[in-house]
C-alpha positions in Angstrom: 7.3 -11.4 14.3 11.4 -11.4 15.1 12.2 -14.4 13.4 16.3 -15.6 13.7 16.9 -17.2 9.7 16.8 -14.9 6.9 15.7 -16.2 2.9 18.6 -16.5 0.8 19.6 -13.6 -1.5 17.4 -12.8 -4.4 18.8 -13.2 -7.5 16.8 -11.0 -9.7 16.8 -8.1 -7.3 18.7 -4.4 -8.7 19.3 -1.1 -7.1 16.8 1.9 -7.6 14.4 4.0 -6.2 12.5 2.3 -3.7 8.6 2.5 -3.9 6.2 2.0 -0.7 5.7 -1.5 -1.6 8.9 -2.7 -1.1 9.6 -5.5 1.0 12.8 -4.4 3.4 14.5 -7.6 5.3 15.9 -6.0 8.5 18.1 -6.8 10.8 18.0 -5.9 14.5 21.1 -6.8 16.6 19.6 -6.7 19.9 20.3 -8.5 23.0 17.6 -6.9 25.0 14.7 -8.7 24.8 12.3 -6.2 25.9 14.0 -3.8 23.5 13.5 -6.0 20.7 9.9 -6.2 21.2 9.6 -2.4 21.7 11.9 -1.8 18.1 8.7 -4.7 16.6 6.0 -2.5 18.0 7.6 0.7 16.3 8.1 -1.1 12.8 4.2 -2.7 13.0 3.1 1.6 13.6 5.6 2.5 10.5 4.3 3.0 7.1 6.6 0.4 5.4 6.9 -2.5 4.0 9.4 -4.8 6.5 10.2 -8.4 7.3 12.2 -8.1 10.6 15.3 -10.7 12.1 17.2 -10.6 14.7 20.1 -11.2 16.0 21.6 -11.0 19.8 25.2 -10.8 19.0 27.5 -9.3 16.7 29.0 -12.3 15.6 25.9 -13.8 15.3 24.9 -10.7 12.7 28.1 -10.5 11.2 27.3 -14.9 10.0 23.9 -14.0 9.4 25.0 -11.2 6.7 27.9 -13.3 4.9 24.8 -15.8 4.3 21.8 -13.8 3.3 20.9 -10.5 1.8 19.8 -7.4 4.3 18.2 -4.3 3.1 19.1 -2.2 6.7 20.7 -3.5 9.9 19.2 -2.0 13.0 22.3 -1.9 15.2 22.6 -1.5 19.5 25.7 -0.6 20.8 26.0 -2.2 23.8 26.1 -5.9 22.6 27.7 -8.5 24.8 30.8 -8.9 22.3 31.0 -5.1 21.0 31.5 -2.7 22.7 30.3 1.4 21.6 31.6 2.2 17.8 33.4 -1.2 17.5 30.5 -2.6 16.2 30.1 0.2 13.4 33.3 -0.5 12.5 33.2 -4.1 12.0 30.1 -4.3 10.1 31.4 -1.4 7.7 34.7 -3.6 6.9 32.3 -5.7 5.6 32.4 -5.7 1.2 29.2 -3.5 0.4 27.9 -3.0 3.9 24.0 -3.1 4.3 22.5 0.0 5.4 22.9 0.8 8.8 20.8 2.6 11.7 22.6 2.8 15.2 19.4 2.4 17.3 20.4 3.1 21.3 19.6 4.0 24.3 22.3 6.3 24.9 21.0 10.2 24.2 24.7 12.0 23.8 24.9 13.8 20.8 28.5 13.2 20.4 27.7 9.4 20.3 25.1 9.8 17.5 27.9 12.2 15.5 31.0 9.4 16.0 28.1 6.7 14.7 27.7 8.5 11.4 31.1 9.6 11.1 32.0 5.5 11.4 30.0 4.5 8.4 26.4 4.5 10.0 23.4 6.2 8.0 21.1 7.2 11.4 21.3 7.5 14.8 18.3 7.4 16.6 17.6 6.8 20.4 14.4 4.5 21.5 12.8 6.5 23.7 12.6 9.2 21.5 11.9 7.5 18.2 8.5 6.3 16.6 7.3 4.3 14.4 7.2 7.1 11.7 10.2 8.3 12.3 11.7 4.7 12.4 10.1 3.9 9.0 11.5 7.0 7.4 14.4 6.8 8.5 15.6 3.2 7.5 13.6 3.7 4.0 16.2 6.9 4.0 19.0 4.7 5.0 18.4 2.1 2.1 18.2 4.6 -0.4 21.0 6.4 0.4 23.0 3.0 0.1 21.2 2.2 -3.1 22.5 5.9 -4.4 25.6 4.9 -3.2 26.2 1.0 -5.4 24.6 3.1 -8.4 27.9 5.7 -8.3 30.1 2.7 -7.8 28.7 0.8 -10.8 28.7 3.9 -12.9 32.1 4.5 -11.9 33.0 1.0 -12.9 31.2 1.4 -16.1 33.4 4.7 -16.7 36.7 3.3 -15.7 35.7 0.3 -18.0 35.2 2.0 -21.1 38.2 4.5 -20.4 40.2 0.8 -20.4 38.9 -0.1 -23.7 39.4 3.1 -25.4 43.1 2.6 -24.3 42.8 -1.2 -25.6 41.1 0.3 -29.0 43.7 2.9 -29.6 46.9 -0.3 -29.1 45.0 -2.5 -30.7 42.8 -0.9 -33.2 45.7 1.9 -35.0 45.0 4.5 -37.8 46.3 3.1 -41.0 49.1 4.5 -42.1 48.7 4.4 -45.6 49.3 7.5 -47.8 48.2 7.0 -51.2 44.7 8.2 -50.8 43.7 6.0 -54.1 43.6 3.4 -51.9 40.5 2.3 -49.5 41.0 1.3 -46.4 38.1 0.1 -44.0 38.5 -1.2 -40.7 36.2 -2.8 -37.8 36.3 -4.5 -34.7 33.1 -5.7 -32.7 33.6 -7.5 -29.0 31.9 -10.7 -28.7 31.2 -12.3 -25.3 31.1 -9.3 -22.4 31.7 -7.1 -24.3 35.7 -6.3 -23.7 38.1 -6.3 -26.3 39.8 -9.8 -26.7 43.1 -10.3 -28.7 42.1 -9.8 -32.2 44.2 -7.1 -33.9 45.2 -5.7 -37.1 47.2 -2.8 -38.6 47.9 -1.6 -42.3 51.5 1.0 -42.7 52.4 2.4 -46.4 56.4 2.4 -46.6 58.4 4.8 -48.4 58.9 2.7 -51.4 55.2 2.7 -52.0 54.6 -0.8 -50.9 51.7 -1.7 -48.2 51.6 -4.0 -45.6 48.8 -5.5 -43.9 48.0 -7.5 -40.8 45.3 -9.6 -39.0 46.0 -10.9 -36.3 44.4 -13.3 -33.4 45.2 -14.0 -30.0 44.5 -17.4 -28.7 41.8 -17.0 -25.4 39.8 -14.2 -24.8 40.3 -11.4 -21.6 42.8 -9.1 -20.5 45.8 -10.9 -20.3 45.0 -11.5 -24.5 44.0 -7.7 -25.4 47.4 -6.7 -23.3 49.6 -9.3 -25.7 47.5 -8.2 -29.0 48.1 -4.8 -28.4 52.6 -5.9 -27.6 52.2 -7.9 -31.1 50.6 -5.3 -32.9 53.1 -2.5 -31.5 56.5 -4.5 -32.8 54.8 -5.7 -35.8 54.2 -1.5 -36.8 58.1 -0.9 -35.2 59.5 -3.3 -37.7 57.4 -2.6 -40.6 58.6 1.4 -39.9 62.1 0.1 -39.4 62.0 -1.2 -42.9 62.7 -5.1 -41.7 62.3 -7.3 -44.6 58.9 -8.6 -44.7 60.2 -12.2 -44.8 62.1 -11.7 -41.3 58.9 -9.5 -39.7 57.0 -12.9 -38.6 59.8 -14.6 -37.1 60.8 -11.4 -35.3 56.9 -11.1 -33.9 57.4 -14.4 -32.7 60.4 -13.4 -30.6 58.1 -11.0 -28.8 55.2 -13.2 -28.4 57.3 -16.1 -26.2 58.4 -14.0 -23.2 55.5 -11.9 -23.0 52.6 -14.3 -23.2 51.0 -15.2 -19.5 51.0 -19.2 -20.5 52.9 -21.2 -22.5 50.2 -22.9 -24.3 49.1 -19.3 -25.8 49.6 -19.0 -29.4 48.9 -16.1 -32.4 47.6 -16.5 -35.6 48.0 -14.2 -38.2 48.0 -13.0 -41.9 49.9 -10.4 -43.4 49.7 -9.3 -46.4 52.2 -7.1 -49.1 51.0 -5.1 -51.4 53.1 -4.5 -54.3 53.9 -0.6 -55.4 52.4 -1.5 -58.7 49.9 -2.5 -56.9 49.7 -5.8 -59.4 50.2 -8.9 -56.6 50.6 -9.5 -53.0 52.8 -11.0 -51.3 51.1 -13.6 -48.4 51.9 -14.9 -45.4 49.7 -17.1 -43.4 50.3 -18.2 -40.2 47.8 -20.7 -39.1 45.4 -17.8 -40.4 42.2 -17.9 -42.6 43.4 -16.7 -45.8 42.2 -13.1 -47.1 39.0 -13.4 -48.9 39.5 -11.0 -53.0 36.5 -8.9 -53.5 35.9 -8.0 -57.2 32.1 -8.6 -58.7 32.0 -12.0 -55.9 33.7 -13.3 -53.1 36.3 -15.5 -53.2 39.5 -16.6 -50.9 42.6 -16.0 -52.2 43.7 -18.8 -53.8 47.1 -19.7 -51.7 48.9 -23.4 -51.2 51.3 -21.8 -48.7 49.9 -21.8 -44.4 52.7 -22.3 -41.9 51.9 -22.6 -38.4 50.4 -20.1 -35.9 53.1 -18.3 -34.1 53.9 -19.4 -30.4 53.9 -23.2 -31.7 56.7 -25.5 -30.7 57.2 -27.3 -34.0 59.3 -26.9 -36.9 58.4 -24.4 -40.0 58.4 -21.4 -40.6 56.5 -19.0 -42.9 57.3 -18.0 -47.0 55.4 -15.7 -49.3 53.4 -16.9 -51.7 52.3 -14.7 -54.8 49.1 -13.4 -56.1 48.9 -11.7 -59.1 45.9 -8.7 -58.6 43.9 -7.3 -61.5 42.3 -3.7 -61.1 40.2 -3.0 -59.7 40.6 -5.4 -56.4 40.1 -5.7 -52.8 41.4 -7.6 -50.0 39.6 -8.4 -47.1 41.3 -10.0 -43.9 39.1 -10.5 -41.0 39.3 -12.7 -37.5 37.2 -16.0 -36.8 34.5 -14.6 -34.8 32.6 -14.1 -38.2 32.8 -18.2 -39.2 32.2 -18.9 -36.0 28.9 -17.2 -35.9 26.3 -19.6 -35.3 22.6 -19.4 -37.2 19.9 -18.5 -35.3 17.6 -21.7 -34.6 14.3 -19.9 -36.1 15.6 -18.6 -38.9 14.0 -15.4 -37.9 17.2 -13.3 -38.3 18.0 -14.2 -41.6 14.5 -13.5 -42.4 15.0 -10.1 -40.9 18.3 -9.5 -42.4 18.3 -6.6 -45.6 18.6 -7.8 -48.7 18.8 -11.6 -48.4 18.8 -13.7 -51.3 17.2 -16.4 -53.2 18.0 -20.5 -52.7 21.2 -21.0 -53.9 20.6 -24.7 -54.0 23.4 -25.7 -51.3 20.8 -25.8 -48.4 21.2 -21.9 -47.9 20.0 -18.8 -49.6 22.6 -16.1 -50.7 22.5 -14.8 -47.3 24.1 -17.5 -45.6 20.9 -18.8 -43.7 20.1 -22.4 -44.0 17.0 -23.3 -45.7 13.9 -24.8 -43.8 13.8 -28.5 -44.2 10.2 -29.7 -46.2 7.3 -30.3 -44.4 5.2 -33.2 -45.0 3.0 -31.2 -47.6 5.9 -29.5 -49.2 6.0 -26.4 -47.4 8.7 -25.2 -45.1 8.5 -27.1 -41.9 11.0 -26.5 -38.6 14.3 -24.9 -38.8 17.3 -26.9 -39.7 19.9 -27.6 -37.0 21.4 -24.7 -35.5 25.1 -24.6 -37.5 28.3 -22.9 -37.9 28.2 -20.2 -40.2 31.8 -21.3 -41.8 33.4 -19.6 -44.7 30.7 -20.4 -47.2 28.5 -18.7 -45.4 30.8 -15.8 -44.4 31.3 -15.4 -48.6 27.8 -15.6 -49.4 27.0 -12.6 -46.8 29.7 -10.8 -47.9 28.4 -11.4 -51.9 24.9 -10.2 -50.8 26.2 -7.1 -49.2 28.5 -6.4 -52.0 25.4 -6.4 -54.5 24.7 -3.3 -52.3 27.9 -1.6 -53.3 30.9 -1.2 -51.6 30.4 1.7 -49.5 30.0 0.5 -45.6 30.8 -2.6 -46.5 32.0 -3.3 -43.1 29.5 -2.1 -40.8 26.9 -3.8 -43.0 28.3 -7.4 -43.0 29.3 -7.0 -39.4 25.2 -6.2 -39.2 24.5 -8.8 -41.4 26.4 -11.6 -39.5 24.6 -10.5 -36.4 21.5 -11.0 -37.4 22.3 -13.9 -38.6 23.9 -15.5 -35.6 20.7 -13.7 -33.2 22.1 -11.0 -31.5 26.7 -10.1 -30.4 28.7 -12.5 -31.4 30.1 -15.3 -28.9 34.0 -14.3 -30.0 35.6 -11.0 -30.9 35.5 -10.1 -34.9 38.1 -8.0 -36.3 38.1 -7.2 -40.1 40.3 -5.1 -42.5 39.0 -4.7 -46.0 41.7 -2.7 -48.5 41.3 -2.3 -51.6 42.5 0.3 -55.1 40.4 0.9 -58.1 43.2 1.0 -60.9 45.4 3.5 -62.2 42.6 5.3 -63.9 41.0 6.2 -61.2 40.3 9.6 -59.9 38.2 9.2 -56.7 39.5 9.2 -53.0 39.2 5.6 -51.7 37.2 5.3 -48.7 38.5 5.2 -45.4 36.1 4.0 -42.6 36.0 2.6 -39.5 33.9 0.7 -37.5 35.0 0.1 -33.7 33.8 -1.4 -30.8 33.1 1.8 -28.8 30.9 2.5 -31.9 27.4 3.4 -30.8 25.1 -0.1 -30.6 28.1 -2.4 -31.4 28.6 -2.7 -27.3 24.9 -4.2 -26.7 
């Protein structure tokens, strides 16, 4: 039966091969009656799956399509408000066009040629068409337009990954630090869909053997954030090269940040660090940053009294270094708030599965981070604790768990770690920067590694 209203579009339907059983919702823009009942009679003999509408005008299709989903459109080109190939063309202007079978009366080949050259899959005239031939031909028709969105999206999917691998390489440098005693491990992870956000960070050895390091934070999360990130990043390496004074190299940033941000409520926060050429303290600036956590035999932030204000702010301050004394061997790690954020899983069943967790530490987690189960009536561990933040305690008891592990993959395995511990990617991007030396003594190349977000499973 020709019915006039069409379902609305499905939600869970995707693009593939089509199998026999497949329901296909045509459209037949028809304003010959007894044609319409002849193009019903071929569809009933065809060996597929169909549930048929119909419209008598083109503008009548044309509504009927920018409302509801259509496998095929079954097009006549002699409607009452189209004319021959107008009608082709006006339902291909259309975003991603149905399929489309030009279904006529009129027997010129020529026709038929101009039909497909317009944008129409088939042309086929009725009084030398049957119901096979129908069937095959508009099961043809919605394949080939299937085939067709599948390029598209791949292309998209190509041209989306080309654009982050030019985001990585602003955003996500190669260290330029010399001194090969020194180790120097890097990650970034995308929360959210998957594109890089603002997060950023950098580490440049200067001539006089002093390091500097940054971590840095883009308020918001898109394109317009990664572009800026990438901008702040880029002067913050120009004025570290140009040998700026460190003291001056935040203010300057800042200069950069106001014209080019999109909004004027967008704001930075970062943390840079200096290392010393003795390698002995640091020199740390915060502003409106998390402090760097120090990795020796346990976690710890740096102990600091000094945090100005996140760049971008319109209020007084500024930013001054404040000076930490380092013994051998140390490590610094700096690292974005998409790790604190984290949330714990509800069930608890990703800490469970997490390697190497750890015993009650008698704070209402274990060593891991994860919370503890709250008591059951008869003592034993009843339903999971309210889902929480996992907050720098947590973030230092992960990173103590992993660092009973050693120190080699340190990144990766946290990133892992934190993970499983919020249940699957994270909600925000995570950037992290973990440098560290082993003492004058030492004779071993420190480790250089990097974990990015083209990285294979770190997308998903």
């Amino acid at each position: 039966m020709v019915t006039e209203s069409l379902s609305p579009r499905p939600d869970d339907e995707a693009p593939g091969v089509l199998s026999p059983e497949d329901l296909l919702r045509l459209l037949l823009v028809e304003d010959d009656d007894g044609d319409a009942v002849l193009v019903e009679e071929l569809l009933a003999d065809a060996r597929v799956k169909v549930e048929l509408h119909r419209a008598t005008t083109l503008d009548v299709a044309l509504e009927m399509l920018r409302l509801h989903d259509v496998h095929c459109v079954l097009l006549d080109l002699g409607l009452p408000d189209a004319a021959g190939l107008s009608a082709v063309e006006r339902l291909q202007a259309r975003p991603h066009p149905p399929a489309l079978v030009v279904l006529t009366g009129h027997t010129g080949i020529d026709l038929g040629v101009q039909a497909v050259a317009a944008g129409a899959d088939d042309y086929l005239v009725k009084g030398e068409v049957d119901g096979d031939l129908l069937g095959r031909s508009v099961r043809y028709a919605v394949q080939r337009r299937r085939s067709k969105e599948q390029q598209r999206a791949l292309y998209r999917s190509e041209v989306r990954a080309a654009e982050t691998a030019r985001l990585e390489r602003a955003l996500l440098p190669r260290p330029l630090v010399r001194d090969d005693t020194i180790a120097v491990m890097v990650g970034y992870i995308p929360g959210g869909n998957g594109l890089l956000g603002g997060d950023f960070y950098d580490a440049v050895e200067r001539a006089d053997g002093s390091v500097l390091c940054l971590i840095g934070d883009v308020a918001g999360h898109g394109p317009d954030e990664a572009a800026l990130g990438a901008t702040l990043r880029t002067a913050w390496r120009t004025l570290v090269l140009s040998d700026v004074d460190p003291a001056q190299v935040l203010p300057l940033v800042e200069r950069v940040l106001v014209p080019e941000r999109a909004r004027p409520e967008v704001f930075v926060t970062l943390c840079q660090v200096v290392i010393s050429p003795d390698r002995a303290s640091v020199d740390l600036y915060l502003a409106g940053h998390m402090p760097p956590l120090l990795l020796r035999d346990s976690c710890a932030e740096l102990p600091t009294t000094s945090r100005g204000r996140a760049l971008g702010i319109p209020v007084t301050g500024g930013w001054r270094a404040e000076r930490v004394p380092l013994e051998a061997p140390w490590a610094l790690m700096l690292y974005t708030d998409g790790l604190i954020e984290a949330t714990l899983a509800e069930d608890g069943a990703a800490a469970a599965d997490a390697p190497a967790g750890g015993p009650d530490r008698g704070d209402g987690r274990d060593t891991a981070g994860a919370p503890d189960r709250e008591p059951g009536p008869d003592g034993a561990r009843g339903a999971p604790a309210r889902r929480e933040r996992l907050g720098i305690h947590g973030l230092v008891a992960a990173v103590d768990t992993e660092l009973a592990h050693g120190g080699e993959g340190l990144v990766e395995r946290l990133f892992r770690r934190v993970r499983a511990l919020h249940g699957g990617p994270l909600e925000d991007d995570a950037a992290v920067l973990v440098i560290g030396w082993g003492g004058p003594d030492q004779a071993a190349r420190g480790e250089r590694a990097a974990t990015l977000a083209d990285s294979d499973g770190w997308s998903q």
